[in-house]
DRENPA-353440 format. One line per 4 residues: their letters; for each residue x, z, y of N, C-alpha, C, O. Coordinates in pm, whole numbers. Atoms other than C-alpha are relative to their C-alpha. Last residue first. Example, Ala and Ser with C-alpha at 12.3 -4.5 7.8 and 13.67 -1.06 7.14 Angstrom:
sa> -82:-6:-119:1367:714:-106:-77:73:109:-26:90:220  89:0:-119:1230:780:-450:90:0:120:194:66:118
end
This chain:
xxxx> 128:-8:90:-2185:2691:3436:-99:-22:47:-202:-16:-22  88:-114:-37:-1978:2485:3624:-59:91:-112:-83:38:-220  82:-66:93:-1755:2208:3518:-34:119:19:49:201:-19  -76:-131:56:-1599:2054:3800:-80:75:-49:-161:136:22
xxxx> 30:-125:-11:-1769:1706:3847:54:98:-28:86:81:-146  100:-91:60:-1651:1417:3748:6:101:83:107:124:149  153:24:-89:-1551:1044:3905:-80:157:-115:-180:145:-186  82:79:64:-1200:1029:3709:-170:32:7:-243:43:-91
xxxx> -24:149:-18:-1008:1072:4001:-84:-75:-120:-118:-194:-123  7:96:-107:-1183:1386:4052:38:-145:13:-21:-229:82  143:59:21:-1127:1521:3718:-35:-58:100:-67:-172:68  32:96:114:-774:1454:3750:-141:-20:-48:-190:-120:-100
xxxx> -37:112:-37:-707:1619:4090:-68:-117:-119:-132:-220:-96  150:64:-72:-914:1904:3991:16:-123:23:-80:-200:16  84:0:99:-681:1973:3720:-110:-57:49:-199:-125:-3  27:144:88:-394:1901:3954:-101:-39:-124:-93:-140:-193
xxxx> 9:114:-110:-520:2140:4214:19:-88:-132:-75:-141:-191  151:97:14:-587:2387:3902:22:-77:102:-88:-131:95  19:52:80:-171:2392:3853:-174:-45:-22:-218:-144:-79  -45:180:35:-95:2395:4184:-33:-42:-125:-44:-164:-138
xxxx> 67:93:-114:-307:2725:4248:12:-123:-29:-80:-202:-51  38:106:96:-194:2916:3893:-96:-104:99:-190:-172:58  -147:53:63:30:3187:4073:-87:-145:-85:-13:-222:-147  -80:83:-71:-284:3263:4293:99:-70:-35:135:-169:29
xxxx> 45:109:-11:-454:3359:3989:36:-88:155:8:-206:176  -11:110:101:-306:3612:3896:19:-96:-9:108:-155:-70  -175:12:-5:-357:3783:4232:54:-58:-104:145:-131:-65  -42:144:-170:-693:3706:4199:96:-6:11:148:-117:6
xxxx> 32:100:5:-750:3900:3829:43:-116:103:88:-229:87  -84:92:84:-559:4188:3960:-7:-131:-49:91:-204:-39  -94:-4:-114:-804:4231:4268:129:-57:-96:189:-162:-73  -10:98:-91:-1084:4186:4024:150:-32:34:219:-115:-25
xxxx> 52:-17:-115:-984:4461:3790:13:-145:66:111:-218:52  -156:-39:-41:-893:4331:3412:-92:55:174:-211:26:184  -134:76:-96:-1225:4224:3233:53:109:69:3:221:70  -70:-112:-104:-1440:4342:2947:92:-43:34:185:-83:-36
xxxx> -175:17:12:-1659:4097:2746:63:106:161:23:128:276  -37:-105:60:-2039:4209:2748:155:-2:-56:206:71:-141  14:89:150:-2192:3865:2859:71:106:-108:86:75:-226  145:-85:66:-2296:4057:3161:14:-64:-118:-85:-80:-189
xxxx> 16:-190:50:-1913:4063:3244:-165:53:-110:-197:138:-194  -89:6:134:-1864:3671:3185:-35:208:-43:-49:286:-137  82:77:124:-2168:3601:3388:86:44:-126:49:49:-243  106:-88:58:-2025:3845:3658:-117:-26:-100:-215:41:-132
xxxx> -88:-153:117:-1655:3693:3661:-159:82:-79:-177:131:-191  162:-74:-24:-1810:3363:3740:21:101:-94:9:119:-216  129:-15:149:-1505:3152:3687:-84:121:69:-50:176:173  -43:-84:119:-1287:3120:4075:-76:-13:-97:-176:-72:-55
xxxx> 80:-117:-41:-1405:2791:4298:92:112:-134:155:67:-230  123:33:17:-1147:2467:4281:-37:193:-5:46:283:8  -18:-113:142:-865:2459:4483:-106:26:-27:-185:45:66  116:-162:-60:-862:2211:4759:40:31:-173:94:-20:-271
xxxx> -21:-76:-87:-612:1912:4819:-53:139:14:-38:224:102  79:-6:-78:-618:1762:4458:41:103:104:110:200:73  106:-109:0:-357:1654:4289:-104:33:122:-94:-17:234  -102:-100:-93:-311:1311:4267:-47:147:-21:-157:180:-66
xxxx> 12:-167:-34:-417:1071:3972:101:81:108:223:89:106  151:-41:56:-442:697:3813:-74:146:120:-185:166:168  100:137:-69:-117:526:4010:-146:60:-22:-232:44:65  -20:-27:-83:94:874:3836:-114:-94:119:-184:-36:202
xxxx> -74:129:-95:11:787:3522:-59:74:120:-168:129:130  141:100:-61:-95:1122:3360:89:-81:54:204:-49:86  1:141:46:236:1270:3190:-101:-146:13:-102:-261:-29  -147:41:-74:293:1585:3397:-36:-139:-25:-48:-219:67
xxxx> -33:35:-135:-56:1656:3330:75:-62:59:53:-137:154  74:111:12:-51:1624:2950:-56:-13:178:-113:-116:214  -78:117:67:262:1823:2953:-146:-126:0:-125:-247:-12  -112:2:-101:102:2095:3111:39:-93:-28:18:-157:75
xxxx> 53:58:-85:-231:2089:2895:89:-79:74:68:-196:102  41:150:55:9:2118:2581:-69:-77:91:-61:-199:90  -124:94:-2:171:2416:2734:-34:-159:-48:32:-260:-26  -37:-36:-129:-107:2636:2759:92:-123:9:57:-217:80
xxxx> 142:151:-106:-223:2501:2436:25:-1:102:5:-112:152  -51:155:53:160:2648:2284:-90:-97:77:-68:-202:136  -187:40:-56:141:3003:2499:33:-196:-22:85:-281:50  74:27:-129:-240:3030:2367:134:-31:85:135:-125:164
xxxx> 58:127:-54:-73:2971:2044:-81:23:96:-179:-49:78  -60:96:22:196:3224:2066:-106:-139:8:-84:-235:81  -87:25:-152:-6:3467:2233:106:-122:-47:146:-192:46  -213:3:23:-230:3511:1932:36:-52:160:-30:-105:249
xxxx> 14:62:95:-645:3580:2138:226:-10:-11:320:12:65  -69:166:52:-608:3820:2383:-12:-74:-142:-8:-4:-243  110:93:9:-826:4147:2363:27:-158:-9:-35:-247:-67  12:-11:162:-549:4375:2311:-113:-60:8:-184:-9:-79
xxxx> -130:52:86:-405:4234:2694:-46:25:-185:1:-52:-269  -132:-66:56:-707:4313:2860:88:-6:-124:59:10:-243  63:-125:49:-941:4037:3014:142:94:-77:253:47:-101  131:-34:-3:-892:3779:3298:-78:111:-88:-182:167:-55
xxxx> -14:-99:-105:-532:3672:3288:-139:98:33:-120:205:91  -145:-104:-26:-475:3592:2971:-30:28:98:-22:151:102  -14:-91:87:-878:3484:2846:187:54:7:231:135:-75  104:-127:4:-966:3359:3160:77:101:-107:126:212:-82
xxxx> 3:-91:-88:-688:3120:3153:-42:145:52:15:241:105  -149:-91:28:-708:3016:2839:18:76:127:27:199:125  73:-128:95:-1116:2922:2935:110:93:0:104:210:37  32:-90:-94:-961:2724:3267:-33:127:-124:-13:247:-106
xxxx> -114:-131:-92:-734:2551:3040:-52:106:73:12:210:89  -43:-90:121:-1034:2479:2739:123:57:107:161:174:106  79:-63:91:-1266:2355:3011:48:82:-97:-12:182:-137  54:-72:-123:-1029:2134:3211:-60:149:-10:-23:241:62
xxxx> -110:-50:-78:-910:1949:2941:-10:110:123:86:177:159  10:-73:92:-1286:1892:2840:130:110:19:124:233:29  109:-75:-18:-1336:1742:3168:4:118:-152:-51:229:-152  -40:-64:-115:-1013:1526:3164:-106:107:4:-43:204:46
xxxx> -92:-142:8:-1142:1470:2795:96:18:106:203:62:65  -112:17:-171:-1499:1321:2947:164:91:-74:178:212:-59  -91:105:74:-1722:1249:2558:163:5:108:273:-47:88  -87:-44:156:-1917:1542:2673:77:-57:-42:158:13:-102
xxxx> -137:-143:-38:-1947:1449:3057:53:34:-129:173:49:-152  60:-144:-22:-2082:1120:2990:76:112:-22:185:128:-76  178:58:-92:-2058:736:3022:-57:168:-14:-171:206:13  118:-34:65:-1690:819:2929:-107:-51:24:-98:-154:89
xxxx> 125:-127:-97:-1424:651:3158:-100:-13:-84:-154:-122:-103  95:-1:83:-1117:432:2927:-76:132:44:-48:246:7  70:125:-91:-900:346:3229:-140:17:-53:-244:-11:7  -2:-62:-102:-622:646:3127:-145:-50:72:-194:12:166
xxxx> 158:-108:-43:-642:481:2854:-35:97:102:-136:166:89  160:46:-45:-494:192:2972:-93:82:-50:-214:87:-26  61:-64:-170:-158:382:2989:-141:-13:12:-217:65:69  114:123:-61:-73:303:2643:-44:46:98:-121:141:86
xxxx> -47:109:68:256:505:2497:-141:-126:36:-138:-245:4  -113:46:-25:208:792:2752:25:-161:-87:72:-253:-20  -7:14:-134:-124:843:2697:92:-70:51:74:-177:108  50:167:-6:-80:794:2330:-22:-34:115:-20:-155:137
xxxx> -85:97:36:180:1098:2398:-73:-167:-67:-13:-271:-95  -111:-13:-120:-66:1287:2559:96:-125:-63:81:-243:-32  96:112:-82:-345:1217:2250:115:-32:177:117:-133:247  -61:140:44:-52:1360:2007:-106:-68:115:-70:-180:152
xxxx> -207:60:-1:-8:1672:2209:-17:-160:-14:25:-249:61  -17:4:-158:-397:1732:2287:150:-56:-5:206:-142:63  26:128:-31:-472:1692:1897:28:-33:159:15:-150:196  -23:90:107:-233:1973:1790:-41:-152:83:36:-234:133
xxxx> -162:-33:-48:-290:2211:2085:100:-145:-101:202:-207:-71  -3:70:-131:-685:2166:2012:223:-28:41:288:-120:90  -4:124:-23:-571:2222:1626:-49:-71:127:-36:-193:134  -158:113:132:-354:2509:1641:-69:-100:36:-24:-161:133
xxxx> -116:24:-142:-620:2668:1933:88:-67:-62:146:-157:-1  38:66:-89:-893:2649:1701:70:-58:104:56:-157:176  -73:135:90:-692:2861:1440:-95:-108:76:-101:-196:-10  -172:43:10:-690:3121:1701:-25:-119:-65:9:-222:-7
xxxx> -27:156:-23:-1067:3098:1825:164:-31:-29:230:-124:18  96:85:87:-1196:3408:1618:65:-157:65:72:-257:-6  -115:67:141:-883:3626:1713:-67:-109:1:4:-209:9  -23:119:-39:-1039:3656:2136:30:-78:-159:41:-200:-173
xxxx> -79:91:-57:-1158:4027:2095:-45:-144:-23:-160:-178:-53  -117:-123:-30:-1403:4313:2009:105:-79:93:130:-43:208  22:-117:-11:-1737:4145:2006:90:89:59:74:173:147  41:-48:94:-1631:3826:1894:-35:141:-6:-19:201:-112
xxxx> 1:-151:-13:-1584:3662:2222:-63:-7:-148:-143:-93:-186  -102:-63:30:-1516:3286:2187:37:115:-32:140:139:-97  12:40:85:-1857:3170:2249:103:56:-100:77:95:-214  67:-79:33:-1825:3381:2605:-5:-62:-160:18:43:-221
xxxx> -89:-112:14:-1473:3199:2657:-107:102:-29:-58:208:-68  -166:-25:70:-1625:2873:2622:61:123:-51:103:139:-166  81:7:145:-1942:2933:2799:71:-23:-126:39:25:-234  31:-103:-8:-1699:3043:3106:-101:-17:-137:-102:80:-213
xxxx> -82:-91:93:-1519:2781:3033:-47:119:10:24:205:-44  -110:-59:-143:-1764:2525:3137:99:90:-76:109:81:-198  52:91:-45:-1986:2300:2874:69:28:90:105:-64:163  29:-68:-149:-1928:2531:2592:57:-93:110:171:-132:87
xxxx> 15:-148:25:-1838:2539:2215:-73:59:145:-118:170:172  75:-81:94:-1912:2194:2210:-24:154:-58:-101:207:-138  101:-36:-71:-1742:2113:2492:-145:18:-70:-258:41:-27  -53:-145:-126:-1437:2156:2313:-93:59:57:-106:181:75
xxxx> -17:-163:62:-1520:1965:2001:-32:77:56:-103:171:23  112:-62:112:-1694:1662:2207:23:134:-72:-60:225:-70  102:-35:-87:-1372:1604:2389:-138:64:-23:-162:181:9  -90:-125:-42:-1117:1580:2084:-111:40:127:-155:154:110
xxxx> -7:-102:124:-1381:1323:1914:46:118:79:-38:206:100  146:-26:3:-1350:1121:2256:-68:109:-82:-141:194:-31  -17:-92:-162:-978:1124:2290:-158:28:-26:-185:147:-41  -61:-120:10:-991:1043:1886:-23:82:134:-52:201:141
xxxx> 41:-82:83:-1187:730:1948:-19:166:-50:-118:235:-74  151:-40:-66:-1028:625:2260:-92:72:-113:-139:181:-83  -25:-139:-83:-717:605:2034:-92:84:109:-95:205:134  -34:-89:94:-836:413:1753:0:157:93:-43:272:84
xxxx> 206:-90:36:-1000:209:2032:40:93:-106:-50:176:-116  99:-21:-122:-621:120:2183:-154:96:-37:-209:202:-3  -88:-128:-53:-412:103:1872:-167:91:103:-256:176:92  0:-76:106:-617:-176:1750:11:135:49:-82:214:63
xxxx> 164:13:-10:-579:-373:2056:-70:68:-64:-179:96:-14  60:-95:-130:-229:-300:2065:-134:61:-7:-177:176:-3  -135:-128:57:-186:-440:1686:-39:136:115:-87:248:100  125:-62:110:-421:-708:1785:75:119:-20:47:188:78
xxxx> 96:-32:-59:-145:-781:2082:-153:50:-60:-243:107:2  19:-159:-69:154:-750:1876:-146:55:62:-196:166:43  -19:-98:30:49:-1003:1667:8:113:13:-45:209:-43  104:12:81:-75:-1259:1895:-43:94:-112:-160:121:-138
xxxx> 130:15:-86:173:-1230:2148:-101:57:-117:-121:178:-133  -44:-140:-19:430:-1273:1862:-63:98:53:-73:208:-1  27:-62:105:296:-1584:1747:25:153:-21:-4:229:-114  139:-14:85:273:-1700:2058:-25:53:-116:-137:103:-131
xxxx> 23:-132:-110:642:-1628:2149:-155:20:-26:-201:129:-61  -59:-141:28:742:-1796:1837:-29:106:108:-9:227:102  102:-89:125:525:-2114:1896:18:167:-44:-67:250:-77  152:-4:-10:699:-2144:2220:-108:39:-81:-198:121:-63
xxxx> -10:-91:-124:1061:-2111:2089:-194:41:61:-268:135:30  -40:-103:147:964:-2374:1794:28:140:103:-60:223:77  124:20:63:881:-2633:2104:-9:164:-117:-90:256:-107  103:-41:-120:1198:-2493:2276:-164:-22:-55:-247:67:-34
xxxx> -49:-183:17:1403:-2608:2043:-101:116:31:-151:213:-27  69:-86:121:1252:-2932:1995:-18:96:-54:-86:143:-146  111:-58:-64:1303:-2967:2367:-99:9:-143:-215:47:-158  63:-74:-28:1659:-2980:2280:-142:66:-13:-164:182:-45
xxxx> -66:-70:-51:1676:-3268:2069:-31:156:52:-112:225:-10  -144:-55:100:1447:-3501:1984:90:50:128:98:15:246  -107:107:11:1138:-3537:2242:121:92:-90:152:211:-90  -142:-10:-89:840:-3327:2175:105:-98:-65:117:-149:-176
xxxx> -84:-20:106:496:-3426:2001:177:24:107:227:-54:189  -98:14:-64:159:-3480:2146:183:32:-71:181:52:-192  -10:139:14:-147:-3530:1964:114:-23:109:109:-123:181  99:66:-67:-160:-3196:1847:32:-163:34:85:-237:-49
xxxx> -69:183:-81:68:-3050:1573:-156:-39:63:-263:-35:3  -79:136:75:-21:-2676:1457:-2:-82:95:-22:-60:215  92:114:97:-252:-2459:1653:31:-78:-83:-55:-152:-131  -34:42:133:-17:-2187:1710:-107:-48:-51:-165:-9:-152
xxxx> 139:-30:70:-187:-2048:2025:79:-23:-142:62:73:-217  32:-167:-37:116:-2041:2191:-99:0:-53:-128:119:-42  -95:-112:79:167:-2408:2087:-22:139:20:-68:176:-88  37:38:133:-190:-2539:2120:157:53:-35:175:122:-135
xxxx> 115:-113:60:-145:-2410:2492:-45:-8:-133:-133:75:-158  -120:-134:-30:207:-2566:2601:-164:87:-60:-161:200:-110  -110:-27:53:86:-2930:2519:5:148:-63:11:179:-182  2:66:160:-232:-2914:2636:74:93:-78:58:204:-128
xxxx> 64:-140:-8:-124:-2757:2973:-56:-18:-149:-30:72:-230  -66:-102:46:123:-3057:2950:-47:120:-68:4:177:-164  -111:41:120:-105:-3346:2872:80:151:7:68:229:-88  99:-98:147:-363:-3162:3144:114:-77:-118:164:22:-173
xxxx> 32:-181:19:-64:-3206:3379:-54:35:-68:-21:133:-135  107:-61:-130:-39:-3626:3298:27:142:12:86:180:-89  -10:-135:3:242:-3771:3037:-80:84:149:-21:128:247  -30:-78:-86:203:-4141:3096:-52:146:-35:-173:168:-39
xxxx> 46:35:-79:79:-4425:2775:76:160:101:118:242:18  -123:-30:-152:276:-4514:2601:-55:66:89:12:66:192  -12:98:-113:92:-4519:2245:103:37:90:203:106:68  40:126:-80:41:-4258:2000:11:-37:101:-5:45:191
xxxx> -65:82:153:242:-3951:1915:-51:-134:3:41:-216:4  55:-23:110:266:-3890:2276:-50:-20:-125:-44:-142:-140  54:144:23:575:-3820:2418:-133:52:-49:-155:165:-91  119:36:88:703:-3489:2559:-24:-131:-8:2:-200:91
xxxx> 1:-135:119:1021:-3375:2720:-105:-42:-87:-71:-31:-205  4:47:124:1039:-3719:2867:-8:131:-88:-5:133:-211  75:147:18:1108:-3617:3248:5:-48:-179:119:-80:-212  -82:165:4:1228:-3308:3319:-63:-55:-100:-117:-12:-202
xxxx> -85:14:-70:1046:-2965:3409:103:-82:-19:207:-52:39  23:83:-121:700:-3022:3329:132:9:60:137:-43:171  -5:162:34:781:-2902:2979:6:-58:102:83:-154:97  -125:43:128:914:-2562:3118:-9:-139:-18:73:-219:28
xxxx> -84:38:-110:611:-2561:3409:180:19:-88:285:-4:-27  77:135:-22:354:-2560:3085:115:-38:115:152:-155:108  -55:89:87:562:-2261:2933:-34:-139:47:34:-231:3  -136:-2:28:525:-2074:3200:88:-115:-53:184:-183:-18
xxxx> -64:101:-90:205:-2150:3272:125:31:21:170:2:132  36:138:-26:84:-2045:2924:43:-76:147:60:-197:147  -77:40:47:274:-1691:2941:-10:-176:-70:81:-240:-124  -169:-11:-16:185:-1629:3248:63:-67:-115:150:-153:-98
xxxx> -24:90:-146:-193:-1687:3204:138:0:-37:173:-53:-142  19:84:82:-170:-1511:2808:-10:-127:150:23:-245:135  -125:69:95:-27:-1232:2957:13:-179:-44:109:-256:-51  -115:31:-49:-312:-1194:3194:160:-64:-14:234:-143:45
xxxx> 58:76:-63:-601:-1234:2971:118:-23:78:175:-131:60  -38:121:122:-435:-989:2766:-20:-90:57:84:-154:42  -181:13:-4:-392:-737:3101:24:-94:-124:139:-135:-142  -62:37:-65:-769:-833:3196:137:-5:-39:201:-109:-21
xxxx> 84:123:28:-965:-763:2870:151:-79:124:240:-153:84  10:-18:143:-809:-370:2836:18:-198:22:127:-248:-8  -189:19:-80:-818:-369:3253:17:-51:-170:31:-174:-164  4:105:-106:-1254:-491:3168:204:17:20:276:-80:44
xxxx> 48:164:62:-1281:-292:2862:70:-122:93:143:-214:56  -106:-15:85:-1146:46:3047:16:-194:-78:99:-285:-76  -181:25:-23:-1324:-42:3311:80:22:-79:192:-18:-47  -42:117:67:-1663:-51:3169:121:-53:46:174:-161:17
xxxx> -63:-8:172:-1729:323:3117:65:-166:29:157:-199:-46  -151:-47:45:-1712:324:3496:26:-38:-120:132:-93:-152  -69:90:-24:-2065:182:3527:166:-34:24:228:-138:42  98:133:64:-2236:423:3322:79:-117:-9:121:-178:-108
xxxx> -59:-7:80:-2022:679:3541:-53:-154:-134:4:-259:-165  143:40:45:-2190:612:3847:101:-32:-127:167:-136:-129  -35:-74:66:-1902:771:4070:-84:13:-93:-123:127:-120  18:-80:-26:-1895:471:4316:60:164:-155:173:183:-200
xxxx> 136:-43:50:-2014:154:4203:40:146:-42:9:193:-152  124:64:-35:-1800:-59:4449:-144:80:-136:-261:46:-151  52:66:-152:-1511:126:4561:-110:-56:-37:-190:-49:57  4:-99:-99:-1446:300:4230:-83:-19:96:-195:30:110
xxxx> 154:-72:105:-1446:-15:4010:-22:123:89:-122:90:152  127:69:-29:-1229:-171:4265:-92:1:-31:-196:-49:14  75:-31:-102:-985:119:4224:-109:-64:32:-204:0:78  69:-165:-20:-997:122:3871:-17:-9:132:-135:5:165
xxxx> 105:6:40:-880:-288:3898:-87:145:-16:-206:136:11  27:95:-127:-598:-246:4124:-156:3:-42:-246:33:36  14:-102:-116:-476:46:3867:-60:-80:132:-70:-16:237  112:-141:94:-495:-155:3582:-6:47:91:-125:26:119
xxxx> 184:85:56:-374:-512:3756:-34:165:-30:-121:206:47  70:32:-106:-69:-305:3923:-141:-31:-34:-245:21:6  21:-168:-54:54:-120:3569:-74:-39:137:-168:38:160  135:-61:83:18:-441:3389:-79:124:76:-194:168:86
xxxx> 126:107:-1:261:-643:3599:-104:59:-28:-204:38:41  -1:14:-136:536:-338:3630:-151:-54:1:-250:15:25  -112:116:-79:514:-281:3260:-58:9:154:-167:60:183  36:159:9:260:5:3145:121:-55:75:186:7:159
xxxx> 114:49:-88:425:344:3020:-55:-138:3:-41:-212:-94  -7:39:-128:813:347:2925:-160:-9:114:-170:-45:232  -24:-105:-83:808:625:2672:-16:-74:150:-35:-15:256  63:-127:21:682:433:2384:-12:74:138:-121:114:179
xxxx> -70:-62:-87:841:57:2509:-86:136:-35:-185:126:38  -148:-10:72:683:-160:2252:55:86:1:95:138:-104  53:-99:151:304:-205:2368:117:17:-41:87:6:-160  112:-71:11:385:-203:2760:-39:9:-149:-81:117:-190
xxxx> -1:-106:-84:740:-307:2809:-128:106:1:-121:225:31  -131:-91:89:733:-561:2561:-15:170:26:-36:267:-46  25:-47:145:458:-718:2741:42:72:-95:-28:134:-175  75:-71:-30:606:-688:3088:-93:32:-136:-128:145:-169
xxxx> -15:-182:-70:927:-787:2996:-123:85:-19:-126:185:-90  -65:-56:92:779:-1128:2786:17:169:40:-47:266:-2  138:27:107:528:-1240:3061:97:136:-87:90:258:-70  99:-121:-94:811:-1160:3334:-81:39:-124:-79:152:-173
xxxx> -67:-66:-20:1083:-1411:3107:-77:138:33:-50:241:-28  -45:-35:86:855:-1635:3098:28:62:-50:-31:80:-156  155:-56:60:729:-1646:3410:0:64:-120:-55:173:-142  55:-159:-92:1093:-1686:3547:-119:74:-55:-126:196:-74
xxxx> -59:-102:61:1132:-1962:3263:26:149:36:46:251:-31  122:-9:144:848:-2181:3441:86:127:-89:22:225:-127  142:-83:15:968:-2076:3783:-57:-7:-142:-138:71:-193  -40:-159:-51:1347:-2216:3722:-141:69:-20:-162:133:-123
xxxx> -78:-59:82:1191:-2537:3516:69:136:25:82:216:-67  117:-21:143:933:-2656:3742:48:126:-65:3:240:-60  91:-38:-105:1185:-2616:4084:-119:81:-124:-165:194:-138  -69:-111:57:1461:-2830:3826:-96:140:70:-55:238:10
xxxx> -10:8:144:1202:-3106:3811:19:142:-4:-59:227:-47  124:-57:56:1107:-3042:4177:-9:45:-136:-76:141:-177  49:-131:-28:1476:-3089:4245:-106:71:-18:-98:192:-38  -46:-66:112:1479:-3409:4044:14:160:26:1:245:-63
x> 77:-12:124:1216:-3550:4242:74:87:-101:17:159:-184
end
């Protein structure tokens, strides 16, 4: 019996311990991504959304909600039977404030869930000493929980917000990049979209680095292509593209910020969770040189154009990779 005791008490502070890491680890930790725990459930759960309703976006949008719903839901398991296999782990930790009567499992689960919740005093009450410690320990991890996790929670739709906003701009000038890069043309050149490029290059940085600092958006799937910013992403690199390798050099838009967005995609590749996205095995089709020509913009010779564009293979594989994993289409005109 007393081995079971101590049996309670190792696993209950193991949980503990996990709960804590893995929480920490995911809203705390900037650079670290999701915790071990978090990072399986989110990515266990996209695939099962995948596997069973396909590339039916509608029914995508609700994974973000659902890993979002699951990894609090989760914490809040762990860090309630944690604490419940703590009390359960020697004999008298709890009385209850009335009578004699025997300390049952729902007594503990009780117990250990009106503290983490910070309900105040229930009808149970810990034994002097230690396990008064530990009572006050319990409330403090709940109260922490509770804080951080609105805080997250917050974070979270602020930031879906913005990714969404930033999507809508892009594909508001144009739906592929070839409608993009014709919108862009001002007759002579590329100037008209410079100060466009400051703030895509702007909001693409900081939305990368909320990437990085909450993984679960990675989880948060549009219900439509405009709101998609893997799809928008997609749309403003293939446009940059066009417009350096694709038409002549005094027709470029500044080279410093097509140099900086260039670089902002890159970094928001590198930094996709890895569990979310591969690159893709095929290379997606060339832009539709003869939509862009009858659109009265003047391009580089083919033959130069392709050769170009072999040097930029791995980088659309992982472009395709990412709209692909998130159930879209490669933006056509």
């Amino acid at each position: 019996m007393i081995f079971l005791d101590i049996l309670y008490l190792v696993i209950g502070i193991l949980l503990i311990v996990l709960c804590i890491i893995d929480f920490t680890w995911t809203t705390l930790w900037i650079d670290g991504g999701a915790g071990p725990v978090t990072d399986r459930l989110s990515s266990f759960i996209w695939r099962t959304f995948r596997l069973f309703v396909g590339d039916h976006s509608k029914s995508l949008s609700l994974a973000g909600p659902v890993v979002l719903s699951a990894s609090l839901t989760m914490w809040i398991a762990i860090l309630w039977a944690g604490w419940t296999l703590v009390f359960a782990g020697l004999e008298g930790s709890i009385s209850p404030s009335h009578g004699n009567d025997p300390i049952s499992w729902f007594d503990r689960i009780y117990f250990a869930g009106y503290l983490i919740f910070t309900l105040g005093n229930g009808d149970f009450s810990p034994t002097e000493g230690v396990w008064q410690i530990l009572t006050v320990l319990a409330t403090g991890t709940g109260m922490l929980f509770i804080t951080f996790g609105v805080t997250y929670l917050i974070s979270i739709l602020s930031a879906v917000t913005v990714k969404r906003s930033f999507s809508a701009s892009i594909q508001g000038l144009g739906h592929s990049a070839e409608e993009l890069v014709e919108s862009a043309w001002n007759g002579s050149n590329f100037h008209d979209i410079d100060s466009l490029l400051t703030t895509y290059s702007e909001q693409l940085s900081s939305l990368t680095a909320q990437h990085i600092a909450y993984p679960v958006l990675h989880y948060y799937h549009a219900a439509n292509n405009v709101s998609s910013m893997p799809t928008a992403v997609v749309v403003l690199d293939e446009a940059l593209s066009i417009m350096k390798f694709g038409v002549p050099r005094d027709c470029h838009p500044n080279q410093l910020l097509l140099k900086e967005t260039q670089s902002s995609v890159q970094l928001y590749l590198e930094t996709l969770n890895k569990s979310f996205y591969k690159p893709s095995k095929k290379v997606p089709e060339l832009p539709d040189f003869k939509f862009l020509s009858n659109a009265g913009i003047p391009l580089v010779p083919s033959e130069e154009f392709k050769e170009a564009y072999k040097q930029l293979r791995e980088r659309r594989r992982k472009l395709l990779g990412v709209i692909e994993a998130d159930a879209r289409p490669w933006p056509k005109r």
